[in-house]
Each structure stands twice: as structure tokens, then as C-alpha cells.
C-alpha positions in Angstrom: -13.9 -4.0 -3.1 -10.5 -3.6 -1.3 -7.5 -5.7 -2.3 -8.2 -8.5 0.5 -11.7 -9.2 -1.5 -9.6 -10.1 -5.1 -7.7 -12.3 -3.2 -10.4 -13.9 -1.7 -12.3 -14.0 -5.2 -8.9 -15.6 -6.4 -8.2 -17.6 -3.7 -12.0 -19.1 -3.9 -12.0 -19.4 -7.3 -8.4 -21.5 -7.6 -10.3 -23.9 -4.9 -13.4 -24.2 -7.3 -11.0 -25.0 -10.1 -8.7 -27.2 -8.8 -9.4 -28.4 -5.6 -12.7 -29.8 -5.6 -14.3 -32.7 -7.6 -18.0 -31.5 -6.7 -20.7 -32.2 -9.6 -23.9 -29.9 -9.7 -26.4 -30.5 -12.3 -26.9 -27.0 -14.6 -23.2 -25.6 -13.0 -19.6 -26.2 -14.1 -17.7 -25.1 -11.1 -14.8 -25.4 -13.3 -15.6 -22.6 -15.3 -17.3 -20.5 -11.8 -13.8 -20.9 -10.7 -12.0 -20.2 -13.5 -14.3 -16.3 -13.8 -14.0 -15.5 -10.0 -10.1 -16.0 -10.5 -10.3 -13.7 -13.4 -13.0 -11.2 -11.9 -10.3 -11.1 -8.8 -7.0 -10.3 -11.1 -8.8 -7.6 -12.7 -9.9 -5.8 -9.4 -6.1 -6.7 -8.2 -5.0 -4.4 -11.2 -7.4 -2.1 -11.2 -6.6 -1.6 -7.2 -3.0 -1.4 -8.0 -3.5 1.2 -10.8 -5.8 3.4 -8.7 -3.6 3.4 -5.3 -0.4 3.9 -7.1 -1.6 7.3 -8.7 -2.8 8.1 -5.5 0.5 8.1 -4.5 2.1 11.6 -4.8 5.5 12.6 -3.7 5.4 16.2 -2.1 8.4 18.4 -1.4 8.7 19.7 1.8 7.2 23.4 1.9 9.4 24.6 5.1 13.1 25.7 4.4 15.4 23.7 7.2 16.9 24.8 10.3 19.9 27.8 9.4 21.5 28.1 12.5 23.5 31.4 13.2 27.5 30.9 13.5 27.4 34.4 15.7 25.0 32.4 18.6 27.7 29.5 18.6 30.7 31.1 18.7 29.7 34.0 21.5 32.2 34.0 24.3 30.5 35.8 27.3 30.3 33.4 29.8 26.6 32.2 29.5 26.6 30.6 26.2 28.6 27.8 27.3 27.0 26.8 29.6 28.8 27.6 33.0 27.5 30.5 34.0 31.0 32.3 34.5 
């Protein structure tokens, strides 16, 4: 179950708690509400906990671009771009 589904769960369950005045004989939708919103904190964290050590910074392997100073500074009439 992804993140979206705890929220659902939580979302669902906070509407089963407190937005509804239903009565079922054999249910307390009180307390079905009050488990799905705990059910859906507790895949919240255990979602959090998993994608954030998932999460691994890794140093770039390549070294970066060394240009050469004796390319640059070459004065033989091509290198500047004119041609002369």
C-alpha cells in the first residue's frame, strides 16, 4: 500500500469518526473510524521510514572537465577563430 492508500484509510476513517451520525446494529463506526485512521498513520510512517533509507546520496564517480591553458592561449591564427 502506497502513501495515497494511508491517506485514504485516514481520510475515510476521520469521516467515519466524525462526520457521520450513522447507527448499525452489531458496528460502532466510531471505533471503525478511529482503527482505519490509526492503521493509515502507521503505514504513513512505515512508508516514510522505508523511502527515506532508500534515499542514498552518491558522489559523482567522473572527475570534472580540466581544461588545458596551452589550447586557450595558442596564438596561430586558427584558434581564435578568424582563420588568419
Amino acid at each position: 500500500m502506497g502513501l495515497g492508500g494511508c491517506i485514504i484509510l485516514i481520510a475515510v476513517g476521520a469521516i467515519l469518526t466524525f462526520a457521520t451520525d450513522w447507527d448499525m446494529q452489531g458496528v460502532n463506526l466510531d471505533l471503525v473510524g478511529v482503527i482505519l485512521m490509526i492503521v493509515g498513520l502507521i503505514g504513513v510512517t512505515t512508508f516514510s521510514s522505508i523511502a527515506r533509507r532508500r534515499r542514498v546520496v552518491v558522489p559523482p564517480t567522473t572527475p570534472g572537465v580540466v581544461e588545458d591553458p596551452a589550447v586557450h592561449h595558442r596564438r596561430d591564427g586558427y584558434s581564435d577563430g578568424y582563420g588568419v
